[in-house]
Structure formats: C-alpha cells, structure tokens
N, C-alpha and C positions, 0 to 999 in steps of 0.2 A: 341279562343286565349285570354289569358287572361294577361293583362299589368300592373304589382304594380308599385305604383308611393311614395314615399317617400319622406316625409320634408328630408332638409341636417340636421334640427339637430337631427332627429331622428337617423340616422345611426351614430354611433358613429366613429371618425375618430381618427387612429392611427400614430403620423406623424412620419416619419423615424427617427433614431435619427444619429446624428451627433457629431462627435469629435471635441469638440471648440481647435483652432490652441494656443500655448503654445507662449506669445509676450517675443521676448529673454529682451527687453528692455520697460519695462509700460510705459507709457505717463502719465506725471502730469499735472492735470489739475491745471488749478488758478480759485478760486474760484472770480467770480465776487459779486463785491458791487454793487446789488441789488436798496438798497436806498442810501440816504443822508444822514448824520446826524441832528437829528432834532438841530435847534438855540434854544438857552438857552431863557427857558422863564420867562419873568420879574414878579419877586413879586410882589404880591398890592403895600404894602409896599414901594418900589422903585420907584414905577411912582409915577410920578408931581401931585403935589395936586389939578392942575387944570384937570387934566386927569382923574383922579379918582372922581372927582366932575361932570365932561361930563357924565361919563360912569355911574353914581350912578341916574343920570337925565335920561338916556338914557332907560336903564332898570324899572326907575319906569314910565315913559310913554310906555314902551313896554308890562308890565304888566296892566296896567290901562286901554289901548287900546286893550287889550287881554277881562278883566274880560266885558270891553264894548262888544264885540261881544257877546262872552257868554250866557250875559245879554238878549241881542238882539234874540240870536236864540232861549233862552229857552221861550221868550214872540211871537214868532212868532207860535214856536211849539205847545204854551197852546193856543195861539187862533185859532188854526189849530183844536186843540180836539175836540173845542167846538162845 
C-alpha cells in the first residue's frame, strides 16, 4: 500500500466562484482625520533675543561635549592598538 502525502501549497487550489450581491444603496464612508494639524512653527527671526542666545549656547556646548567624546574614543582606540 502505498500513501502520497502532499504540501497544501503544492496542490493548487481552485476556490468556487461567487456572484458578489448588487447594494441597491452604497454606503459612504467619511473619511477620518488620521493626524492633527501641525502648529505653525516660529522663525529664528521671531523668537526673543534671549531665546536665540540660550539656544546658540545650548548647541555650541552640545557640539563641544560631542567633539569631547570623539576626542576621547579615538585616544582610547590608538592606545588600544598599541
């Protein structure tokens, strides 16, 4: 006796076909709002002189403490070589 066994995707499957029902009256959908709208965002220009003077401090310590790592790892790595 001899029993073949088959993957499902191997046999190809043929599905009945069906007559989609004719709606006397479609349905509208409303499309929903997803997001928000973004707030208008302020010019350099526009902010306060003392804001723009925070933020100009702010950035060049975030850079300098940046190049400091950097610094730090490329002298960790050369004595690592050695």
């Amino acid at each position: 006796m001899v029993v073949l066994c088959y993957k499902p995707s191997t046999i190809p499957y043929y599905p009945k076909e069906v007559l989609m029902r004719i709606l006397s009256s479609p349905c509208r959908a409303t499309q929903l709002s997803l997001f928000q709208s973004r707030p208008a965002t302020p010019q350099w220009e526009q902010l306060p002189w003392e804001v723009r003077q925070q933020t100009i401090r702010l950035l060049a310590r975030m850079l300098s403490e940046q190049s400091e790592r950097e610094l730090a790892s490329r002298s960790t790595q050369e004595a690592g070589d050695e």
